[in-house]
C-alpha positions as CSV (number, residue, x, y, z in Angstrom):
1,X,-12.0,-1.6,-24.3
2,X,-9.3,-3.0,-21.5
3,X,-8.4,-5.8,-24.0
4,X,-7.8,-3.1,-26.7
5,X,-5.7,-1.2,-24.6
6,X,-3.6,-3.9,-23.4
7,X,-2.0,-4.2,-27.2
8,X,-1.1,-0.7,-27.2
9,X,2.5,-0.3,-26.5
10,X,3.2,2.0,-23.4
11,X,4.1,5.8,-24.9
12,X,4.4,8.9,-23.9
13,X,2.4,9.9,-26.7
14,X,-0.5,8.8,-25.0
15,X,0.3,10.2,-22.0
16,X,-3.0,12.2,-21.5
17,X,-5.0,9.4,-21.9
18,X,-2.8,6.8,-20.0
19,X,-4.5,7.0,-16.9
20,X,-7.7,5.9,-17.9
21,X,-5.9,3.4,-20.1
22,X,-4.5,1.9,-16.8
23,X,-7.4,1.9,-15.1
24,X,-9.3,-0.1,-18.1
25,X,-6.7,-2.7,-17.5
26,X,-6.5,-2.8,-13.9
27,X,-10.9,-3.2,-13.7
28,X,-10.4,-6.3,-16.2
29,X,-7.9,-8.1,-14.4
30,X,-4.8,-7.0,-16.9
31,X,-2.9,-5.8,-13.9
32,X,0.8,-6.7,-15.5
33,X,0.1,-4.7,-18.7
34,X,-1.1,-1.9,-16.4
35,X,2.2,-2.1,-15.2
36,X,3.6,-1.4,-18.1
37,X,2.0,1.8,-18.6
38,X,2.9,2.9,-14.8
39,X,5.8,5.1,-15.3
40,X,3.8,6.8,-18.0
41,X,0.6,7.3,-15.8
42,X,2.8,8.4,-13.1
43,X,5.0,10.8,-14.8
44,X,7.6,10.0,-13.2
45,X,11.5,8.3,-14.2
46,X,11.1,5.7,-11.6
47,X,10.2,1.6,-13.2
48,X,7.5,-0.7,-11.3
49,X,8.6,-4.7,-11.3
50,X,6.3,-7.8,-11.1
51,X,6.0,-8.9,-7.1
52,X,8.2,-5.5,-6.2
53,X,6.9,-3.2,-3.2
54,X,7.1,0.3,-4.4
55,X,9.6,2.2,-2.1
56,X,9.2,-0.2,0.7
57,X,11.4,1.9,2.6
58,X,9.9,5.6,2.3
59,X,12.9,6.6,1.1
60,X,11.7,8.9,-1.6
61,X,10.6,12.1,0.4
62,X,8.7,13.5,-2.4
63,X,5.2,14.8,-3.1
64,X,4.4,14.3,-7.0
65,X,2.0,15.9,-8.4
66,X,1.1,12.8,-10.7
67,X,1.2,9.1,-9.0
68,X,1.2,6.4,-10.3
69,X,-1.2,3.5,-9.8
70,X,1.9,1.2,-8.2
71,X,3.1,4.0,-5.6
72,X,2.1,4.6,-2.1
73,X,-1.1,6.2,-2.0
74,X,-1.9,8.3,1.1
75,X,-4.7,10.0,3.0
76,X,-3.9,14.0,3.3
77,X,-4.9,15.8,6.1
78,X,-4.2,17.3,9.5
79,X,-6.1,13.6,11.1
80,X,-4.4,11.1,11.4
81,X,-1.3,13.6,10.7
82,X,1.1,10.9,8.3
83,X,4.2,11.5,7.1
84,X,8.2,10.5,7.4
85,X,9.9,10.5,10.2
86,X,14.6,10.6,9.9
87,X,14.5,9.9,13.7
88,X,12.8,6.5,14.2
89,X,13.9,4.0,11.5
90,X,14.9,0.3,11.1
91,X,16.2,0.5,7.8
92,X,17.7,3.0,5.7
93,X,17.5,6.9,6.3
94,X,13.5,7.5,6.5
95,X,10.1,5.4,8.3
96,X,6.8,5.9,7.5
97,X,5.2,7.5,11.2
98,X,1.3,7.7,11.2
99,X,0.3,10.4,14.7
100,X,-3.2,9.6,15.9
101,X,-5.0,12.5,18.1
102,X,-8.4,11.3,17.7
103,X,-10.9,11.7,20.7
104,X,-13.7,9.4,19.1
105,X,-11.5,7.4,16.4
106,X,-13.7,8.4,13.6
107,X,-10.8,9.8,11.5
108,X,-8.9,7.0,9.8
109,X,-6.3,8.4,6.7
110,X,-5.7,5.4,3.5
111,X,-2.3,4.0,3.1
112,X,-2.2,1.4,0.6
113,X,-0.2,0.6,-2.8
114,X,-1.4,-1.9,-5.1
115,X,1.4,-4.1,-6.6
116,X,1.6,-6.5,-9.8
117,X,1.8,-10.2,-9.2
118,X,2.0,-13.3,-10.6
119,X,-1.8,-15.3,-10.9
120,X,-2.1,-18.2,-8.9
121,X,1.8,-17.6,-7.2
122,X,2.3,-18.1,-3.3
123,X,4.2,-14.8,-1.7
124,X,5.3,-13.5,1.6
125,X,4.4,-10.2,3.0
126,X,6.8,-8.9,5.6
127,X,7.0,-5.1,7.1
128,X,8.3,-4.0,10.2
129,X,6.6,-1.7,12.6
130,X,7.1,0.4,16.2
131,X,4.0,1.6,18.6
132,X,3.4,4.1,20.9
133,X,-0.4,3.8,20.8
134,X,-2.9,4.7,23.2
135,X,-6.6,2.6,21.7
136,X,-8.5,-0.3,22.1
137,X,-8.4,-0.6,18.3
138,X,-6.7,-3.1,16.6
139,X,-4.3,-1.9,13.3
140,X,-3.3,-4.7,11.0
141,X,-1.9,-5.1,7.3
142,X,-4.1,-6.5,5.0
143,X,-3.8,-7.8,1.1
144,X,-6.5,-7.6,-0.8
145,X,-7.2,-8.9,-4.5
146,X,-7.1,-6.1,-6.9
147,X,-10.1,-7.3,-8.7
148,X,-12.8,-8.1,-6.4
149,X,-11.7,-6.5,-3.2
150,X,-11.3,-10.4,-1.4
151,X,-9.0,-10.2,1.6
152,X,-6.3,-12.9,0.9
153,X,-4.5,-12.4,4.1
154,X,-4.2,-10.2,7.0
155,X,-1.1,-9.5,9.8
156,X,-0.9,-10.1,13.2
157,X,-2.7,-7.3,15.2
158,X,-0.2,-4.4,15.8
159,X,0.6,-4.0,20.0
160,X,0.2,-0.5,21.2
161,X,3.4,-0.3,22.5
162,X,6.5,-2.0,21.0
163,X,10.0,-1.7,20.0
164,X,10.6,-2.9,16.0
165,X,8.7,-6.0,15.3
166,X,8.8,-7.9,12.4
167,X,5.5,-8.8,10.7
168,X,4.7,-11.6,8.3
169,X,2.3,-13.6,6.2
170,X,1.4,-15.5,3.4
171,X,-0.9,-15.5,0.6
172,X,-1.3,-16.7,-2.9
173,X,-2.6,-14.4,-5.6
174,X,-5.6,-15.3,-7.2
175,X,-5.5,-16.9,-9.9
176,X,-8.2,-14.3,-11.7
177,X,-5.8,-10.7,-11.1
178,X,-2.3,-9.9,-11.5
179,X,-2.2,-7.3,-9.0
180,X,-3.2,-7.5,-5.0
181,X,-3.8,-4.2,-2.9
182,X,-1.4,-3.4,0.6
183,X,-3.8,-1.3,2.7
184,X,-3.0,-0.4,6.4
185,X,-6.6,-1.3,8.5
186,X,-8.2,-1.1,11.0
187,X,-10.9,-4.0,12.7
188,X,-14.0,-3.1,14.9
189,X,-13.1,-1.4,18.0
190,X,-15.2,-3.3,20.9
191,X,-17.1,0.5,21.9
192,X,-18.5,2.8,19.4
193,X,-16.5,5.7,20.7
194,X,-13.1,4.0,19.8
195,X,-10.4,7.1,20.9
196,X,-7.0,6.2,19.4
197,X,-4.0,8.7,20.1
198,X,0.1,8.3,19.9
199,X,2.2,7.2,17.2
200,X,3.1,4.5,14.7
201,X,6.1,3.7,12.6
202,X,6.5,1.9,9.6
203,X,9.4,0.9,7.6
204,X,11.1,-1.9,5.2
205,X,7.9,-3.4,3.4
206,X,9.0,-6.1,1.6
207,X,7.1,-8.7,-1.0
208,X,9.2,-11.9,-1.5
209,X,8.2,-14.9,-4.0
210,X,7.9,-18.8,-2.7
């Protein structure tokens, strides 16, 4: 069971089964014990921390061929074409940059990362984005409770053409999960046939404690 997994101490002994050991946890709400086990899951050297973005800044231009529950997990394909970008950037050396070449908008790639909170603790959600968009559809950032799916709170719409904004808002996590969900979306477009083309950077996510 979760409960009985959460009292195992994270090893790399387990390593094979950690996985679904993290996923146990994560289903019953024992998001911070997850967390524990992350690394492990992942197979990877890098530590996950309580209220911490993962690589907020894309600045680890890797593909691993094991993630972790806590890292950035994104949509593969050739539509919408995502990926980093070393021209375009607020902070650091790399963006995240999203190219849409969609004629009916159907095509919509996942980019989210679920991060361990705090229950019942009030946080602030900033990121930072540029557009060169061509759409009637409207992107936004939304958080999402781990455990029941619940949108907590949701960004301003992004414009379809705009120089580095800053983006913020506030939530509290529930007081039921120890982990909320980052997920880029998108709302109803106002037409069935929604066409979205151009690009989209991203860059310097950030999850601060009040």
């Amino acid at each position: 069971t979760a409960g009985a997994a959460a009292h195992i101490p994270p090893s790399t002994d387990f390593e094979a089964d950690s996985a679904n050991l993290v996923a146990a946890m994560l289903s019953a709400g024992l998001d911070r014990d997850a967390a524990q086990w992350a690394d492990i899951a992942g197979g990877n050297n890098r530590t996950f921390e309580i209220g911490k973005i993962t690589d907020g800044g894309f600045e680890i231009n890797e593909k691993q061929e094991k993630k972790s529950v806590f890292d950035w997990h994104i949509a593969e394909g050739g539509q919408p074409l995502i990926g980093v970008d070393t021209e375009t950037v607020h902070g650091g050396a790399l963006s995240q940059r999203i190219i849409f070449n969609s004629p009916n908008g159907a095509d919509f790639g996942q980019v989210l990362q679920v991060v361990a909170v705090e229950a019942g603790k009030k946080y602030e959600f900033s990121m930072f984005y540029r557009s060169d968009l061509k759409t009637d559809a409207t992107l936004k950032w939304e958080i999402l409770g781990a455990s029941d799916g619940k949108v907590l709170t949701a960004t301003e719409p992004i414009a379809a053409k705009a120089d580095w904004t800053n983006l913020k808002s506030d939530f509290t996590a529930p007081e039921t999960s120890e982990a909320v969900i980052i997920r880029l979306a998108r709302a109803a477009c106002s037409s069935v046939i929604c066409p979205i083309s151009g690009s989209v950077w991203f860059d310097d996510f950030v999850l601060s404690a009040k």
